[in-house]
C-alpha positions in Angstrom: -27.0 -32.5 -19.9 -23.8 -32.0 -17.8 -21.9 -31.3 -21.7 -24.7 -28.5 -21.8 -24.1 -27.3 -18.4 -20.5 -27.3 -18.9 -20.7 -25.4 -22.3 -23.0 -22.9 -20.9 -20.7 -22.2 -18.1 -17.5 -22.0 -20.2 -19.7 -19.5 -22.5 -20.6 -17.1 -19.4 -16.7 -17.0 -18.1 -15.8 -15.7 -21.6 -18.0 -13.7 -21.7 -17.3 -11.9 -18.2 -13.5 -12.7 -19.3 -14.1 -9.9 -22.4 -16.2 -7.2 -20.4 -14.5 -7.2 -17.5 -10.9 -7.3 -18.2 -10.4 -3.9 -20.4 -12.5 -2.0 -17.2 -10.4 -3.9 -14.9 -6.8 -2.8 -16.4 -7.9 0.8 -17.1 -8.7 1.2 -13.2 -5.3 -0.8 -12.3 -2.5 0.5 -14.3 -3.0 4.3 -13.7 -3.1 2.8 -9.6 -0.2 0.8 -10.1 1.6 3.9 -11.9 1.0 5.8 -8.7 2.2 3.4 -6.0 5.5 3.2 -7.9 5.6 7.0 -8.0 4.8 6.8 -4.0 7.5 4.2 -3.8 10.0 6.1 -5.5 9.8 8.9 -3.3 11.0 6.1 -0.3 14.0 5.3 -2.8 14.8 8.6 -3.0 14.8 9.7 0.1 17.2 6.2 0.9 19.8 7.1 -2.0 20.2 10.3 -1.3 20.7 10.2 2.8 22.8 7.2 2.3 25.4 9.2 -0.1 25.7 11.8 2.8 26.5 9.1 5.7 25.6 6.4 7.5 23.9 8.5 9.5 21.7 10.3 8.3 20.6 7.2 6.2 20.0 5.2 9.2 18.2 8.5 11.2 15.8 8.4 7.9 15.6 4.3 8.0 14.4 4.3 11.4 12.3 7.5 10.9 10.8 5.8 8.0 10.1 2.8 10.1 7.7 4.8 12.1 5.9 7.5 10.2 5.2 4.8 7.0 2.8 2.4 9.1 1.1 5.3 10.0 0.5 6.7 6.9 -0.1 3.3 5.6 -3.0 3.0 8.5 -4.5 5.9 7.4 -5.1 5.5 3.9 -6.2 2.1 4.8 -9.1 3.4 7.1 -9.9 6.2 4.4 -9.7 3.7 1.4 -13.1 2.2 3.1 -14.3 5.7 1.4 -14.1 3.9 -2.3 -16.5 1.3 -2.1 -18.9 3.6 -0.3 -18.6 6.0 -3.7 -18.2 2.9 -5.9 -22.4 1.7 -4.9 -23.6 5.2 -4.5 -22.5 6.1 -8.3 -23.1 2.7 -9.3 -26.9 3.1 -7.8 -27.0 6.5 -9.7 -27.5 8.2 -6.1 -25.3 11.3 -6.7 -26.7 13.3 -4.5 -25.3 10.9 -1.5 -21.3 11.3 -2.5 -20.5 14.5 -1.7 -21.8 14.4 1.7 -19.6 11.2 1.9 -16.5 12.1 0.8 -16.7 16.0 3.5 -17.1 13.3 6.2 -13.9 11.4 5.1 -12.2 14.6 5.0 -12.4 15.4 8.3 -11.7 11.9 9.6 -8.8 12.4 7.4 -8.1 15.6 8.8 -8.7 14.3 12.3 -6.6 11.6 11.8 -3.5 13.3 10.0 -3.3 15.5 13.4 -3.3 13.1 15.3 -0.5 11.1 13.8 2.0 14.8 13.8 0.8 14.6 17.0 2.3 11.0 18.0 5.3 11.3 15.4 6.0 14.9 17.3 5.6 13.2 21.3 6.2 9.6 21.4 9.1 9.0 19.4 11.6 9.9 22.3 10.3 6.7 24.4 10.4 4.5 21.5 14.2 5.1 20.6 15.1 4.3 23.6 13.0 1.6 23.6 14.7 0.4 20.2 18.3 1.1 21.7 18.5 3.6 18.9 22.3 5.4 18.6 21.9 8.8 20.3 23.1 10.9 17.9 20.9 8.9 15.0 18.0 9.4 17.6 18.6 13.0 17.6 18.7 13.3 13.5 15.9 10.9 13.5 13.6 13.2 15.8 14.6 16.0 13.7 13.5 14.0 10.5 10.1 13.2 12.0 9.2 16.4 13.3 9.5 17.8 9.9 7.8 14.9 8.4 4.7 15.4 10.8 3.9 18.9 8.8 2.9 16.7 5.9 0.6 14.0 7.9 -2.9 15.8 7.7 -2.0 16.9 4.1 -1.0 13.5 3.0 -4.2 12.0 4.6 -6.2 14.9 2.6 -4.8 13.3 -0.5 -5.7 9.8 0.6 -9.2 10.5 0.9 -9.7 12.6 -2.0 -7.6 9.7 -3.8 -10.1 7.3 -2.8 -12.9 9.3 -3.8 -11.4 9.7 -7.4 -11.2 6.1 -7.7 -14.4 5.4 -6.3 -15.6 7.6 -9.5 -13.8 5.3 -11.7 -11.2 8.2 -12.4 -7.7 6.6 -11.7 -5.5 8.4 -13.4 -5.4 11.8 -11.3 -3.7 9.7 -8.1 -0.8 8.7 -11.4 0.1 12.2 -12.1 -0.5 13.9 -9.0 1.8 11.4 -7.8 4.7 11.9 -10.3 4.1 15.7 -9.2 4.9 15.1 -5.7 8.1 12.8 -7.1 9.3 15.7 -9.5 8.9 17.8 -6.0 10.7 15.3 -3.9 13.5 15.1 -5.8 14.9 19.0 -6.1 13.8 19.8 -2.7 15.6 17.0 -1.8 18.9 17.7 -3.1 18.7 21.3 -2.2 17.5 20.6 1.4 19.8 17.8 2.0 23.1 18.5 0.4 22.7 22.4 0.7 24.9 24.9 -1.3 27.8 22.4 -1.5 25.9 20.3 -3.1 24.3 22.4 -5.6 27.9 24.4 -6.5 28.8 20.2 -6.7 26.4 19.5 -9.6 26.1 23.1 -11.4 29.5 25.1 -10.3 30.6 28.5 -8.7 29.0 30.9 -11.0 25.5 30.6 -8.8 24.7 33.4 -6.6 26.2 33.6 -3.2 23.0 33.7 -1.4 22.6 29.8 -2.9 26.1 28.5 -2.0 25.2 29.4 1.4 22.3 26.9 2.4 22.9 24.6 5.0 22.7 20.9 4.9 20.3 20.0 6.4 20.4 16.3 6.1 18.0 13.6 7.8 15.9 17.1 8.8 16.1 18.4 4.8 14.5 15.2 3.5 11.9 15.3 6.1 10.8 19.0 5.1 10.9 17.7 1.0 9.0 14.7 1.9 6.4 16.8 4.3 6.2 19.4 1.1 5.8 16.8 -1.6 2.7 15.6 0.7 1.4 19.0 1.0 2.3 20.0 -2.8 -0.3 16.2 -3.9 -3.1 17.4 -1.3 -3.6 20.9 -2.7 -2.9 19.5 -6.4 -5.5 16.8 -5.7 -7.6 19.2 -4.2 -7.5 21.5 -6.7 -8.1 18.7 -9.6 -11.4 17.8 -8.2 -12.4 21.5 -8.1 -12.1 22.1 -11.6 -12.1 18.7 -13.7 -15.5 18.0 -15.1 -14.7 14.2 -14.7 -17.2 13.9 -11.6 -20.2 14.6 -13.7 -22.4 15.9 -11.2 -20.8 15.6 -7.9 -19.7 19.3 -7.2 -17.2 18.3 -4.4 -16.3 21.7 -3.0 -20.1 22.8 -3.1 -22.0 23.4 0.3 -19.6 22.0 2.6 -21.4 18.9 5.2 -20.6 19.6 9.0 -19.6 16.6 10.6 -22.2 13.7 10.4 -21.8 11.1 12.6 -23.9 8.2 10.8 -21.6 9.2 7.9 -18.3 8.9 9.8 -19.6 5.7 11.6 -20.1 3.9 8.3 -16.8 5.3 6.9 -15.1 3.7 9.7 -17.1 1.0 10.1 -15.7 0.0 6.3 -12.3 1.3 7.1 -10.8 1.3 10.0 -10.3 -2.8 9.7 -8.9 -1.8 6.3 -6.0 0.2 8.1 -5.7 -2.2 10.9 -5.2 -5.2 8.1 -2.6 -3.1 6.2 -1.0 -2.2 9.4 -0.6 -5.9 10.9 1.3 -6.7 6.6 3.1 -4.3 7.1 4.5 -5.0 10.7 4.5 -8.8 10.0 7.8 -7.8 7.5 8.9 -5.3 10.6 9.2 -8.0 13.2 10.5 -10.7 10.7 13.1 -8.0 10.0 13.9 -7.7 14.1 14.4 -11.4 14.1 16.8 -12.3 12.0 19.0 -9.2 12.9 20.8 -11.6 14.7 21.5 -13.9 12.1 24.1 -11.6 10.8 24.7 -9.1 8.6 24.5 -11.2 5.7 21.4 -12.8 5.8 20.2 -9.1 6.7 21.4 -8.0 4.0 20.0 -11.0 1.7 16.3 -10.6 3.0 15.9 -6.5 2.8 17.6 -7.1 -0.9 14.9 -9.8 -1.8 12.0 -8.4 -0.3 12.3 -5.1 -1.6 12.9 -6.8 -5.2 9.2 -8.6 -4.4 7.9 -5.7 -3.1 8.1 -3.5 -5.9 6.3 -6.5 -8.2 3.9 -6.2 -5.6 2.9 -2.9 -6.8 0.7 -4.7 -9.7 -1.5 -7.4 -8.1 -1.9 -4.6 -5.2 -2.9 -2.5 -7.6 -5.4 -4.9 -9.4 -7.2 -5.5 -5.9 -8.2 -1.4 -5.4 -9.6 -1.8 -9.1 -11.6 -5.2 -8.2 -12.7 -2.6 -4.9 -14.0 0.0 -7.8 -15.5 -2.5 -10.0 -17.6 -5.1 -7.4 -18.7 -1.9 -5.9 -19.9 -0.5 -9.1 -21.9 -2.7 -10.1 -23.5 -3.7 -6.8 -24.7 -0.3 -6.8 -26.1 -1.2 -10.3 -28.4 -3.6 -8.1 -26.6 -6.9 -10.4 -25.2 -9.0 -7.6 -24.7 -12.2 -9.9 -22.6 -9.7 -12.4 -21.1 -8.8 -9.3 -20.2 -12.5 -8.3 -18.7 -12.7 -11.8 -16.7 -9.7 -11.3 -15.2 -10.8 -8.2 -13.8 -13.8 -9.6 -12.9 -13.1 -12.8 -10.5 -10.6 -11.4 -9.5 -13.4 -9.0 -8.5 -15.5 -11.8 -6.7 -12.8 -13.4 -4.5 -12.4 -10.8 -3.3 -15.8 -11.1 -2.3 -14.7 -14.4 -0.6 -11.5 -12.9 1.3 -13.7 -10.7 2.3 -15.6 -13.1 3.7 -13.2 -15.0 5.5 -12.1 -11.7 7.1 -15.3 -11.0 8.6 -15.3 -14.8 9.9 -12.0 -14.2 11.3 -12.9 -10.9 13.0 -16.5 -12.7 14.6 -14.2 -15.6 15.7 -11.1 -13.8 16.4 -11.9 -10.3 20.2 -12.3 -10.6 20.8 -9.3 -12.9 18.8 -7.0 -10.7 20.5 -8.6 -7.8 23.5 -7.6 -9.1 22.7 -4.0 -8.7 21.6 -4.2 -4.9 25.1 -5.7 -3.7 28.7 -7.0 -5.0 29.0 -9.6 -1.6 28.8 -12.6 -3.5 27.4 -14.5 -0.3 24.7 -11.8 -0.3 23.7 -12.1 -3.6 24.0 -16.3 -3.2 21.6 -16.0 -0.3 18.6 -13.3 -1.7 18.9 -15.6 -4.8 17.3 -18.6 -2.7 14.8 -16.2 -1.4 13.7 -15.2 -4.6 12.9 -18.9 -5.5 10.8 -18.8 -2.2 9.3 -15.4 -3.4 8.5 -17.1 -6.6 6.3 -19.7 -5.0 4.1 -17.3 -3.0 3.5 -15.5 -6.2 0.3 -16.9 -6.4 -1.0 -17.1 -2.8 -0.2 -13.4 -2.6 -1.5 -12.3 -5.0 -4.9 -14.1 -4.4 -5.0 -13.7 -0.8 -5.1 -9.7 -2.0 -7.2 -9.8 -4.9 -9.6 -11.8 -2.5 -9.8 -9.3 0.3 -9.9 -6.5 -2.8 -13.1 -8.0 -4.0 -14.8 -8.5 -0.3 -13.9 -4.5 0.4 -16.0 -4.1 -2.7 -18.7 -5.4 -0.8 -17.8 -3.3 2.6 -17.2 -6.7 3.9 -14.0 -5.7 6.1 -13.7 -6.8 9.4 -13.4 -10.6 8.0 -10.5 -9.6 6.4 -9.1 -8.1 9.4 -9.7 -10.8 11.3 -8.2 -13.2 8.7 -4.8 -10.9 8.5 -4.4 -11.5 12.2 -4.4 -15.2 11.8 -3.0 -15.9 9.1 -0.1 -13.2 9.1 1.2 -13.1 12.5 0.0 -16.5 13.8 0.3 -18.8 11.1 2.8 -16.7 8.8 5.0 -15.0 11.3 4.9 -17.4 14.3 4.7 -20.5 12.5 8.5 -18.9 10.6 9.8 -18.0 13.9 9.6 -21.8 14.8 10.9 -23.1 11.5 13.7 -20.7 11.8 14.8 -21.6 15.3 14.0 -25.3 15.9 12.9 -26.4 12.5 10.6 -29.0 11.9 9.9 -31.5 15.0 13.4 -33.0 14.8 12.7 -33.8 10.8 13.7 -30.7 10.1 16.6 -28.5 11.3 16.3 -25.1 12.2 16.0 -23.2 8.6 17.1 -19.6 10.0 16.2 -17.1 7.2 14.4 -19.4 4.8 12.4 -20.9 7.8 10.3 -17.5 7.9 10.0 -17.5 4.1 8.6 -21.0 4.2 6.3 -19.2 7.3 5.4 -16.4 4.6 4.1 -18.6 2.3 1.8 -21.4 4.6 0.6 -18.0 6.1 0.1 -16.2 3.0 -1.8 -19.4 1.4 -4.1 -19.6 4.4 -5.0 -16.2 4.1 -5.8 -16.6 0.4 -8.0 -20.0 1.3 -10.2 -18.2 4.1 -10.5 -15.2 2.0 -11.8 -17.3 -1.6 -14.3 -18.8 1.0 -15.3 -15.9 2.7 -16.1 -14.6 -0.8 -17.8 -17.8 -1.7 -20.3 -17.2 1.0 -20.8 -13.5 0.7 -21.7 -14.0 -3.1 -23.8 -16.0 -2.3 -25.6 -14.6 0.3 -25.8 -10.9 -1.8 -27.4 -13.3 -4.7 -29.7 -14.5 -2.3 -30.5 -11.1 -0.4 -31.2 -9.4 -3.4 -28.1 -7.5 -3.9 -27.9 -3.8 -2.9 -29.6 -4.4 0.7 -27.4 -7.4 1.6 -24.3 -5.7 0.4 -25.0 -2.6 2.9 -24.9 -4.6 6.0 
């Protein structure tokens, strides 16, 4: 009997193994194409203020430091639009999307405004706060103010984004993505370096009128990053207009007023989406603040190793908006034991995925180190990390793939709740005291490495109470009969 059992259980994982992992990799790999585009715009915008001065590359570090959790909270709270379009197209109700996604775009609209707004008046106070250098406060301002232009477009983009991959269409985020890159990157140059810089790379024969622009600096990289923004929503915006990929959804048809049943769902689903992204992201922000005063080196070492991680991030992150797409999908279908099936199976992929991650991180780690810094006592240092990074491989990339598969449910305020605990008091405070007293007297303080151990206790816990939370939810949709359970 239990031979049977067994047997008939391996048979069903192979067999949600073979349906569901082609679906899963078409959603993820146009995603993952278009957070590495994203992420090369933050790259660019590094290399290029940093060869003008220090700076203007630390006015557009510090900048960054601000505007990016913003933006990162917004597409958070709009990304709560995806599973909302993932059931309604996966219930065949149409009708119900367009409506939908108008309501997103004026929260998105709303909420792009009101960041310009904060990046335009509350920076001052926090520079001081921060002890920032006056004149890189001054550039920094300038670099914001410009950047603050592109807020309501970029939120525009992130709504219309999520709608598109709601619809199961991934690939316009990809290239409308490598558009706003192949915008960043000219505008950039011109803006920044001005006419010196373009008679630098093409000579004196080009006309007067171009070897006169100004340099603009921190303040030209904000305009080319507030363009490229604007340059992805009208590009997106004009994609959905005219591809035929929506079937029947005519987006820009009738425009929907503001509905506020609409909006409340929409935020209901993904606001603790933003919140959750915003406490990750400031978790690596404050870790950053502490060890400032471990010295330069170690500074050095842990921004080197965790932007190495971070860009091998891209792919389980990635995997976790498609498992949104998928459990959605077929919830909607009214299938809630496919949808159980779904959820896991792209849970264990991304043990695979992180495996994968951890061989590329054994094999390339000190070449691509190499290439960040010369210091050898750097390079010693972020090569310790990475053997830390290599561990949490798996726990990360759980612990996202797990709260990917609960959004697709609209279960989000777990996962907020979650984030807080295991992020800032397990992860980052439970760090902060390995770093500074170590381990009860056992241990001595572990400085640097203390916060990485902290990274990956609070990193594992968040990936335990997620896989349970998902064990109950499953459950319970099976239970509820599916669509109705999944709603509340």
């Amino acid at each position: 009997m239990e031979r049977t059992t067994l047997s008939s259980l391996t048979a069903t994982l192979l067999d949600t193994a073979r349906r569901e992992t082609r679906p899963l990799l078409v959603l993820a790999l146009p995603i993952c194409g278009a957070q590495l585009a994203q992420v090369g715009m933050s790259v660019v915008d590094v290399m290029m203020t940093g060869r003008l001065g220090a700076t203007d590359l630390a006015a557009v570090s510090v900048g960054s430091s601000l505007w990016l959790p913003l933006m990162l909270f917004m597409a958070g709270t709009l990304m709560g639009l995806t599973p909302i379009v993932a059931q309604l197209l996966g219930a065949r109700r149409l009708a119900e999307i367009r409506p939908n996604v108008h309501q997103a775009l004026w929260v998105a609209l709303v909420l792009g405004i009101v960041a310009a707004a904060l990046l335009w008046l509350a920076v001052g106070p926090v520079f001081r706060l921060m002890e920032v250098p006056e004149e890189v406060a001054r550039r920094s301002a300038a670099y914001l103010a410009a950047v603050a232009f592109g807020m309501p477009g970029v939120a525009l983009f992130q709504a219309l984004r999520a709608f598109s991959d709601g619809m199961n269409h991934t690939r316009p985020s990809l290239w409308i993505s490598l558009v706003g890159l192949a915008v960043n990157v000219p505008s950039n140059f011109v803006l920044i370096y001005g006419g010196d810089g373009l008679v630098g790379l093409f000579g004196d024969w080009l006309p007067g009128w171009l070897q006169e622009l100004p340099a603009l600096g921190a303040l030209g990289c904000g305009i080319a990053t507030a363009l490229s923004m604007w340059v992805m929503s009208l590009s997106m915006a004009l994609y959905t207009h005219r591809s035929t990929a929506y079937g029947e959804v005519s987006l820009w048809h009738s425009p929907a007023p503001p509905r506020p049943r609409m909006i409340g769902e929409l935020l209901y689903v993904g606001v603790p989406i933003g919140v959750a992204i915003f406490v990750e992201v400031t978790l690596f922000t404050l870790i950053a603040l502490f060890i400032a005063s471990l010295g330069e080196v170690t500074v050095a070492a842990h921004q080197v190793a965790l932007n190495y991680t971070s860009i091998l991030f891209m792919l389980p992150l990635s995997l976790a908006m498609a498992l949104t797409v998928r459990v959605g999908n077929t919830l909607g279908q009214g299938r809630p034991v496919q949808a159980r099936r779904v959820a896991w199976h792209g849970t264990a992929f991304s043990v695979l995925v992180a495996l994968l991650n951890s061989l590329l991180l054994w094999l390339t780690a000190e070449p691509v180190i190499g290439l960040y810094t010369h210091d050898m006592a750097v390079q010693r240092l972020a090569l310790s990390l990475i053997l830390l990074a290599m561990i949490y491989q798996v726990s990360d990339s759980l612990q996202v793939n797990l709260a990917g598969a609960l959004r697709g449910y609209k279960d989000t305020r777990i996962i907020m709740a979650i984030t807080l605990v295991s992020y800032w008091l397990v992860g980052l405070a439970g760090g902060h005291w390995l770093g500074t007293r170590g381990l009860f007297g056992l241990v001595a303080p572990m400085g640097v490495h203390g916060y990485w151990v902290g990274l990956i206790v609070g990193l594992t816990a968040a990936a335990v109470l997620l896989g349970e939370r998902l064990r109950r939810i499953g459950k319970a949709v099976v239970a509820h009969g599916g669509r109705e359970a999944a709603r509340q």
